[in-house]
N, C-alpha and C positions, 0 to 999 in steps of 0.2 A: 146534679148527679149524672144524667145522661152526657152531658159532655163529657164528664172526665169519663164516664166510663169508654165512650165513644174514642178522646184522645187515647186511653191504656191498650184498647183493641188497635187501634191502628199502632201503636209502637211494637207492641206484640208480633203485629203482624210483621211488622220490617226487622226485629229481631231473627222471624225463622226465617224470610226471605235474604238476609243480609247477603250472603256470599254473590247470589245472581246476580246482583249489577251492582257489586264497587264494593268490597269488603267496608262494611261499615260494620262490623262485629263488635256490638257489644262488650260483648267476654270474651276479647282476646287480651286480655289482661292474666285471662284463669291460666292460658299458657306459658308462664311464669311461675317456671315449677318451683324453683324454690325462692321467688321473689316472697317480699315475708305480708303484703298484704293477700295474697293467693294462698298463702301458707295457713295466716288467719282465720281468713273462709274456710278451707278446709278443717280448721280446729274446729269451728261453730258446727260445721256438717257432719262434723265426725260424734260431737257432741249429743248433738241434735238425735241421731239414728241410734248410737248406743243406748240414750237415757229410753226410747223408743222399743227398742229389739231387745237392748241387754235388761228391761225389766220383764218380758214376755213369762209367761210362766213355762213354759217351756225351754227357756233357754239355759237354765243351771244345769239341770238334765242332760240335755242334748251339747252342753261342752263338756259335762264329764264324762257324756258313754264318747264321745269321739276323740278326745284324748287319750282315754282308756286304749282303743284301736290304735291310733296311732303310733303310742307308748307302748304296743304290748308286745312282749318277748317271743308270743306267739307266730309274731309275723317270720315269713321267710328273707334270710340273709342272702340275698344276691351274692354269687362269688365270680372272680375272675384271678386266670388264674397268670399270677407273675412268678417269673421264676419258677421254683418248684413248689410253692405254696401259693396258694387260696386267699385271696383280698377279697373286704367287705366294705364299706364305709355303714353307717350303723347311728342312728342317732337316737335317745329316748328321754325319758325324763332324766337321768343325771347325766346326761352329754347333751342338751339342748343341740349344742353345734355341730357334735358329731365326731365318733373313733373314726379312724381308716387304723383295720385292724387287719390278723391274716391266721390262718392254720393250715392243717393236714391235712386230706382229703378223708382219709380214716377217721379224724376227729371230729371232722366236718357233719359226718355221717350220723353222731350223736346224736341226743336228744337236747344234751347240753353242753354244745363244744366248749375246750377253752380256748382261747383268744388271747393270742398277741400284740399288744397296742404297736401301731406303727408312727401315727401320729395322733395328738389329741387337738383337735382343734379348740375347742374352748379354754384349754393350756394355754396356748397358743396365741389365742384372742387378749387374752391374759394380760399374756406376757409383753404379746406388742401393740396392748392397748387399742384392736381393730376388730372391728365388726366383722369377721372372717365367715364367709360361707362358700361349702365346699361345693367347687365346680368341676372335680375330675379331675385323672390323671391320666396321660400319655406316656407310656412308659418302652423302652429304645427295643425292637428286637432286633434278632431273635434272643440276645445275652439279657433281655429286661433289666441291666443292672443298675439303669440310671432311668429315673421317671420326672418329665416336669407334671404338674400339679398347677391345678386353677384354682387360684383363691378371690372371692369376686367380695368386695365394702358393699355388704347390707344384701347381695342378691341379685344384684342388677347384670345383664351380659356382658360387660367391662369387667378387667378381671387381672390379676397379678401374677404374673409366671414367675416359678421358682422350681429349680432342679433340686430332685431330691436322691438320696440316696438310701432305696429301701433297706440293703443289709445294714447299715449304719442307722438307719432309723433317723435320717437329719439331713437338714440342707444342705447340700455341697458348697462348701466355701469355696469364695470365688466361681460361683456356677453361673450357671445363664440364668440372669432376670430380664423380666422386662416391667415397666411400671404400667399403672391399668390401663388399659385399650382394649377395644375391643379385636386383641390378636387372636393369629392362628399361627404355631409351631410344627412343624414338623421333624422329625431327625432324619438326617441323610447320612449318618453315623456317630461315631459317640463323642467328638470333638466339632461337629458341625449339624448347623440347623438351618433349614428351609424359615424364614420369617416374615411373617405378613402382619404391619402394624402402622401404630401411628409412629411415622418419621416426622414428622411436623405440617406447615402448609404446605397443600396440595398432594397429600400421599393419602388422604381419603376417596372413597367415592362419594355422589349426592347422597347417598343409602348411608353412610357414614365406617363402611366396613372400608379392611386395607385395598388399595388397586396395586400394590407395590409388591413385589416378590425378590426376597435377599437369602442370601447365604451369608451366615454367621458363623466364624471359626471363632471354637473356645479361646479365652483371653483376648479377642479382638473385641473394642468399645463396638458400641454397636452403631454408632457415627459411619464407623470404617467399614461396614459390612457392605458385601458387594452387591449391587440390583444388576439381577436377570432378567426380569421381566416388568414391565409395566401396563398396565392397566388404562380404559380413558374415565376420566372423571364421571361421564353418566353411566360405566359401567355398575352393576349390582355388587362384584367383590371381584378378586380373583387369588387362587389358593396354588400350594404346592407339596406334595407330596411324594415319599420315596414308599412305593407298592412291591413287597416282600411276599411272593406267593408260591409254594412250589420249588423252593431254590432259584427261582425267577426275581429279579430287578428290574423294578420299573421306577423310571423320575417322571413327573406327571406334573405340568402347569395348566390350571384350567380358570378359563377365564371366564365370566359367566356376565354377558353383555344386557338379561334381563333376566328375573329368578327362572323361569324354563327354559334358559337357551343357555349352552356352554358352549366355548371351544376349548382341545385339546393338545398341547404340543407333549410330545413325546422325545424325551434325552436320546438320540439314536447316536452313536459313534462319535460321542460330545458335541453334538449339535440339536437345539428345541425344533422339532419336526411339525410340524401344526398337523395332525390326521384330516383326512380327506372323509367327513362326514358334516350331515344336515345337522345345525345346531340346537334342533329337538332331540337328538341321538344322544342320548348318557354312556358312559363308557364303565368298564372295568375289568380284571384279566385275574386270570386262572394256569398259572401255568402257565405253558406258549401262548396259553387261547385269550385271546380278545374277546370281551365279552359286549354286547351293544343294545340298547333299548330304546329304540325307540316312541315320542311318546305319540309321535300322528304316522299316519302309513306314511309309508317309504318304497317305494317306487325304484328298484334297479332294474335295466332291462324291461322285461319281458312281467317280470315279478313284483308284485306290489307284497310287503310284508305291510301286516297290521298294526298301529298302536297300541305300544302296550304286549307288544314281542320280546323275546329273549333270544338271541342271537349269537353263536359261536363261531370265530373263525380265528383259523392261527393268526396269530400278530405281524410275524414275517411276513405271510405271504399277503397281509392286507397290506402291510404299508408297501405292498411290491406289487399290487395294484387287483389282487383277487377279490371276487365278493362272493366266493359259495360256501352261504353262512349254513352252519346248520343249525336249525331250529329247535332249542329247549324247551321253549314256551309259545305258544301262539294262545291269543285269546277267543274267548266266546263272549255271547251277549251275556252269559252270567259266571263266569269263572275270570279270575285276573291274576296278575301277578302282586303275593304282599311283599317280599324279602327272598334275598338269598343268603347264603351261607357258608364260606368253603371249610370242609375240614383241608386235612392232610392229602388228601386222594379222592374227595367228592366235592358234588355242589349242591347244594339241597335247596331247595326251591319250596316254597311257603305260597300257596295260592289261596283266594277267595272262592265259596261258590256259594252263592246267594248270600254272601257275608259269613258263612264259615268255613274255617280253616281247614286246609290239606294240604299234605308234603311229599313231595315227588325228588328223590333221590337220582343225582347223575354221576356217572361217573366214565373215564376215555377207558378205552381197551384194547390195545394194537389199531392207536391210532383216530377209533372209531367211539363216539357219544353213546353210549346206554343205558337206561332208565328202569328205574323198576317205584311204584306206588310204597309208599310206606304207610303202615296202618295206624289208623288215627281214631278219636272219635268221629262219629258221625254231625255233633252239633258241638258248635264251643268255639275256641281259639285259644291259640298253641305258638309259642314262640322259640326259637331255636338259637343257640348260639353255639362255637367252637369254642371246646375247652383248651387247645392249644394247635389252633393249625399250620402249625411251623413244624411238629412233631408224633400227630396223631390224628385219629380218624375219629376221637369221643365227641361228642356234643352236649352241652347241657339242654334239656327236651319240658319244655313249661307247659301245663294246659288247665285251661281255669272255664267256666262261664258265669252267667250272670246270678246261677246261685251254688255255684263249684267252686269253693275257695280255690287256689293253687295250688298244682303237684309240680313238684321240679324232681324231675330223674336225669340217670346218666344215658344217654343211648350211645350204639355206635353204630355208623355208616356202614349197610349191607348187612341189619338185623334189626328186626324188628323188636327185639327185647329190648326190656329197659330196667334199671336198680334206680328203685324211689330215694331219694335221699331226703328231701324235706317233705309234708304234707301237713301243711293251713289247717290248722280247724275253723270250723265256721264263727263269725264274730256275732253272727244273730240265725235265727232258726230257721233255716229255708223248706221246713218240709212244707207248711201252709199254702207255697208260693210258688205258682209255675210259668213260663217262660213261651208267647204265643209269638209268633212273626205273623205278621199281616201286611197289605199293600195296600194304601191308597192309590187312587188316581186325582193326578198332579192338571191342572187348567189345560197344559193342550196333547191329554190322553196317556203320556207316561206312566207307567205302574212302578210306584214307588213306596222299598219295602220299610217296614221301621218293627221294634222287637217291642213288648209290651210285656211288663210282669208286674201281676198281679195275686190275690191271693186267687187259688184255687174255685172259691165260693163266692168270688167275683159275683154282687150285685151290676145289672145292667139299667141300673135306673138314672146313670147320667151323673152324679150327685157325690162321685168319688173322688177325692181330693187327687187331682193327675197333676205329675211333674214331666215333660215334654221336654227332651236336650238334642242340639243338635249343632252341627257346626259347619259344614258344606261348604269346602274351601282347600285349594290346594292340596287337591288329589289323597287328602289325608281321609284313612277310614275310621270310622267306629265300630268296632267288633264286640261280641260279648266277652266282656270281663265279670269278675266278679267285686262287687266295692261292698266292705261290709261295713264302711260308715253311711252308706244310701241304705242297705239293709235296716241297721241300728237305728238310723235318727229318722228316714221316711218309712220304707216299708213295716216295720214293725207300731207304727203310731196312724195307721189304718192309709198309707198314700199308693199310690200304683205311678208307676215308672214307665214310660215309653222313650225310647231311644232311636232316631231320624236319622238315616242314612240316604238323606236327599243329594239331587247331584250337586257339583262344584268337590264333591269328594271323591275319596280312590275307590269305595265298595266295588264298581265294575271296570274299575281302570282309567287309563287316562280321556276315554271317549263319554265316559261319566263328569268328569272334572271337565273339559274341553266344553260341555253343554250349559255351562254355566259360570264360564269365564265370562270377562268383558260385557259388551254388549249384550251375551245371554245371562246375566248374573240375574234376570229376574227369575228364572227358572226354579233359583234354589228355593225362592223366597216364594213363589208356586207352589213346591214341592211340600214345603212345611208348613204351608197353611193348610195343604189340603187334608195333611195326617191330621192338624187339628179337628178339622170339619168330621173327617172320619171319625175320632174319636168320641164326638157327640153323634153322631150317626149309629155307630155301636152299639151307643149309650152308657161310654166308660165316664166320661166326664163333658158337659155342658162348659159354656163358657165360665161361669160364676165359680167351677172348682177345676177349672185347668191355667195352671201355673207354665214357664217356659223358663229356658234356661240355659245361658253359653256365654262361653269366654272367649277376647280375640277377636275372629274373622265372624266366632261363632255371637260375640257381641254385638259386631253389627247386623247380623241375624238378629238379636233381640231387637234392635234398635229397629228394625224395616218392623218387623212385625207390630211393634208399638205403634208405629206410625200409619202403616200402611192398612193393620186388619188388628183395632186397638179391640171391634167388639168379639174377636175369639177367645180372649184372657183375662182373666183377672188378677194374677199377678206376674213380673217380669223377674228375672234375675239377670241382672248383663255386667258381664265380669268382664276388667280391661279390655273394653271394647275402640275398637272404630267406627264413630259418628260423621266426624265434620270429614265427611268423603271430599269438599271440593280445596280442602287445604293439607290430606292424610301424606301428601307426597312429599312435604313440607316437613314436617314434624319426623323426628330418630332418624330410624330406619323407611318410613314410608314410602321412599321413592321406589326401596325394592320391591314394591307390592305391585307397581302399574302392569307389571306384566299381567298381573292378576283381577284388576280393576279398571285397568285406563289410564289414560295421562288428564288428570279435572283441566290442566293448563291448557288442554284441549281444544276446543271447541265443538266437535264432534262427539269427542269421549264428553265428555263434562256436559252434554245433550242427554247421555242417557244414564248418567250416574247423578245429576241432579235430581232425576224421578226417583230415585230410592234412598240417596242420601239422609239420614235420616235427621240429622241436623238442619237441615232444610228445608224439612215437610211436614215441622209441627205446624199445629193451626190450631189457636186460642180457644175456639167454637167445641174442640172434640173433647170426648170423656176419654179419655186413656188410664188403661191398668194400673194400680199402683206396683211403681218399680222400686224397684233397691239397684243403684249403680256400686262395683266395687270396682276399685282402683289400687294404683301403688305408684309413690310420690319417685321411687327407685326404678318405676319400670322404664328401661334404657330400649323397649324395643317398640311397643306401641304408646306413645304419648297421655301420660293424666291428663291433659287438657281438653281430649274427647270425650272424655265420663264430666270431665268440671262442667265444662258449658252447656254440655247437654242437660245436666243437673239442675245448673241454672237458667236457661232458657224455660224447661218445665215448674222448676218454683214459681217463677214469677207470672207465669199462668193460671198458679192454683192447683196444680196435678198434684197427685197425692203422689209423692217421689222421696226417695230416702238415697243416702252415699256415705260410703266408706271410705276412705284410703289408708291402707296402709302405710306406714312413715319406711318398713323395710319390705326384703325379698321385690323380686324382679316382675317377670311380666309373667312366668310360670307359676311360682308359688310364694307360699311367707316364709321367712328365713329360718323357724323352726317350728315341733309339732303343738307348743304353746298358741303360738297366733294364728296355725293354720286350725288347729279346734275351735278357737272365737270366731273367726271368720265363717268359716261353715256351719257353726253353731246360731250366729246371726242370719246368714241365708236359711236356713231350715226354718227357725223360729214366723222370720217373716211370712214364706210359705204357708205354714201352718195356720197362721193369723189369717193368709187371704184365704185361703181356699177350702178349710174345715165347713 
């Protein structure tokens, strides 16, 4: 018995070490997505956690209060508006797949508008016998008369173009299609299209998106379409777009040689112009004005602007060789740039300051930039869109927090009033519950903020069931929102909530993100240990009732923490994550990620992403958290095969580990509100089980 157990330790052990010297990978079989013995496994796994989760006593409950939410008519209708009417897409229990429907702005305003079906997508699924789910429409301005429409099989970001014709409510015969790829469209008027797709070999990049840039005239095959631009094979993508701003035209190829670096060519006098900036610089225009962002300082002259600046200068006189930008936005160590905005005549600007939101209104005036503050709350986050800036200065004006369901009103530019048009009621009772920001300090002295809601009467004796989310990864933030399926299924069944705004994200800008790229990415995974450790310092939750929880960039975040600091938690949630770090560049989209993680093919890089890889640093000896991996067999962006092997690697150690996958929906969500209630009705449940 000591031998074999001695042989099982050493193969264990050359299972997590595989990648470091000669892929000997076990379970590289599981990457075989839909090879039908990996298929198999996943049946059993899937089996396995349902018979497990789906008898929880908890779990009938909590998938009918979250279906309930999801399904409920109370929720707010997103509108945009086309033409002269008001679009929604809309899905519930008797549209599983979803209306895209439209009205009046008056009827809008209702308690109970009526709706005009524009398309029915479950008709539709129907009719052409396809797992249809809706991925948007692009629709041609300024005349909106012609819209293509994304329809993606099962969810995945591969996706089916077809032109549609909203007053007709129906496809345009003989329109522009394209079969599923992962394309980008754009209109450069209403018989010609900018198109970025699969043309066959070699018109992808390593990242698998288009490197090709065509012009497609209506009725021409798209064989015959002409290339303008090409792309190099290890580029990340490159795109094309016609920028309708102000009575201004812009054609715009940008080519984007790693996910934070673009170049620009600009249509000048029918010729592609390449602009004269650092390939950290984003661009975008306003009018004559060129707009530029910088995301590391930038250095002209005499002048270093900031990362993470807003920057205006005529267009003209930049590509004629001027650079007196004037300054919209300059950052602080705690305010940043979230979004802009233009209407008809302004630019609004959406900032962070200490993770909440404010909006600072621009606008030119014989010539000259002038600003005035717009009033907002003092705590929450607020998001802004133009109701039609082709023709108006309105804006739709959103502001919610973590226990503020949403308000969406009308505002307009140069007032600060606003007409409520929809308001949320709440989906669970937030008076009990209030909303504390706090800072930990992060291993090498960082003050790192994270939000915490709990009830009011908050016992501090450690022993409080805490759910811990975070995701700390290209430059994206987490802001307070309000979710009233976390209200419903945790907060109201005695859980408390903490939300990590560690770096690798946008909360203080791109100097925030840039601290925990690459070779600094252990920073993040510093950051959010250290909230843990806080957390039982407080005395909110110990290790034996604090739970963790992300999907994505924010999975491999699960995955370090499991591995690197297994005795903070007791239980994991890791949703379509990234594990097998020294093969990520390999699998989908992966390669476009090295900007963000390294090149593993390395030797340098793949030096310090081996230490956190977290595929690579189980070790048989440790007691690890019981996890729940989810996945989806359809996610086209981050590979199922880093939740499989990881899954199995910890089985066959004995870790108490559970997995999902979902057979549809992509790498975002499940393809309707049916399987998105089971799924986070099985996460919850499981929660519940570790950490009560």
């Amino acid at each position: 018995m000591k031998i074999m157990g001695c042989v099982l330790y050493l193969s264990l052990l050359a299972t997590a070490a595989h990648a470091a010297a000669g892929e000997t990978d076990p379970y590289l079989w599981l990457e075989n997505i839909q090879g039908k013995q990996a298929l198999s496994w996943v049946g059993e796994q899937n089996a396995r956690t349902r018979a497990d989760l789906g008898r929880q006593a908890d779990y009938p409950a909590l998938r009918r209060d979250l279906l309930s939410i999801l399904d409920s008519n109370d929720r707010i209708p997103g509108i945009e508006k086309i033409g002269v009417l008001y679009y929604n897409f809309w899905r519930d229990k008797d549209h599983p797949r979803g209306l895209w429907r439209r009205t009046t702005l008056d009827e809008y305003r209702k308690a109970a508008p009526q709706w005009e079906t524009v398309l029915d997508l479950d008709q539709l699924a129907r009719k052409e016998q396809e797992n249809w789910v809706w991925q948007g429409a692009d629709c041609l301005r300024p005349s909106q008369e012609r819209c293509l429409l994304r329809l993606s099989r099962g969810g995945g970001d591969a996706a089916v173009v077809r032109e549609f014709d909203p007053a007709a409510k129906a496809f345009v015969k003989d329109g522009f299609q394209l079969p599923e790829a992962k394309s980008e469209l754009s209109w450069q008027d209403r018989d010609t299209l900018y198109v970025m797709s699969d043309f066959g070999p070699g018109s992808l990049t390593d990242s698998g998106y288009p490197r090709i840039v065509k012009t497609w005239r209506r009725g021409q095959p798209l064989a015959q379409a002409q290339t303008v631009f090409e792309g190099q094979r290890t580029d990340v993508s490159v795109h094309a777009a016609r920028i309708e701003t102000q009575g201004r035209r812009y054609d715009v190829i940008t080519r984007a040689p790693t996910f934070f670096s673009t170049e620009a060519r600009l249509l000048v006098d029918g010729e592609w112009r390449k602009l004269d900036k650092p390939d950290h610089v984003g661009i975008d225009f306003f009018g004559d004005w060129l707009l530029l962002t910088p995301k590391l300082d930038w250095k002209i002259g005499d002048k270093t602007w900031r990362g993470g600046s807003l920057l205006a200068i005529d267009s003209r006189a930049y590509l004629a060789g001027a650079r007196d930008f004037s300054p919209l936005f300059e950052p602080s160590d705690t305010v940043s740039l979230a979004n802009q905005t233009a209407t008809r005549d302004s630019l609004l600007l959406t900032t962070l300051d200490n993770v909440s939101s404010r909006l600072r209104e621009w606008k030119v005036i014989d010539g000259h930039w002038q600003s005035r503050p717009v009033a907002t709350p003092a705590f929450g986050s607020l998001s802004v869109s133009a109701v039609d800036p082709d023709h108006d200065n309105r804006y739709f004006y959103s502001f919610t927090d973590f226990l503020t369901p949403p308000t969406l009103a009308l505002a307009e530019a140069g007032s600060d009033q606003r007409q409520v048009l929809k308001q949320q009621p709440g989906f669970f009772d937030a008076s009990p519950y209030r909303v504390q920001q706090w800072f930990a300090t992060s291993r090498d002295g960082t003050r790192v903020p994270y939000f915490l809601i709990s009830r009011k009467d908050l016992k501090l004796d450690r022993t409080n069931p805490t759910l811990l989310y975070g995701y700390g990864g290209f430059e994206v933030s987490l802001t307070p929102r309000y979710n009233g399926a976390l209200g419903k299924a945790w907060l109201e069944r005695g859980g408390v909530y903490a939300l990590a705004n560690i770096r690798g994200g946008g909360e203080y800008g791109p100097a925030w993100h840039e601290a925990a790229r690459k070779q600094r990415r252990q920073n993040a995974y510093d950051d959010f240990a250290a909230i843990a450790e806080d957390l039982a310092k407080r005395g909110v939750a110990d290790a034996r009732h604090l739970g963790i929880k992300g999907g994505s960039n924010g999975g491999l975040l699960m995955g370090v923490m499991l591995t690197q600091r297994p005795e903070l938690f007791n239980a994991v949630v890791c949703q379509v994550p990234l594990l097998d770090m020294r093969r990520f560049n390999q699998l989908l989209a992966g390669a476009s990620w090295m900007d963000e993680y390294g090149n593993p093919d390395q030797p340098e890089d793949w030096a310090y992403i081996r230490r956190y890889s977290p595929y690579h640093n189980l070790k048989p000896d440790t007691r690890y958290p019981a996890t729940l991996f989810m996945t989806s067999t359809l996610d086209d962006r981050v590979h199922p095969g880093h939740a499989r092997k990881m899954h199995a690697a910890m089985q066959a150690m004995g870790a108490d580990v559970r997995y999902f996958e979902r057979t549809e929906g992509g790498h975002g969500a499940a393809a309707n509100h049916q399987q998105e209630a089971d799924i986070a009705a099985m996460e919850y449940a499981f929660l519940l089980q570790q950490l009560r």
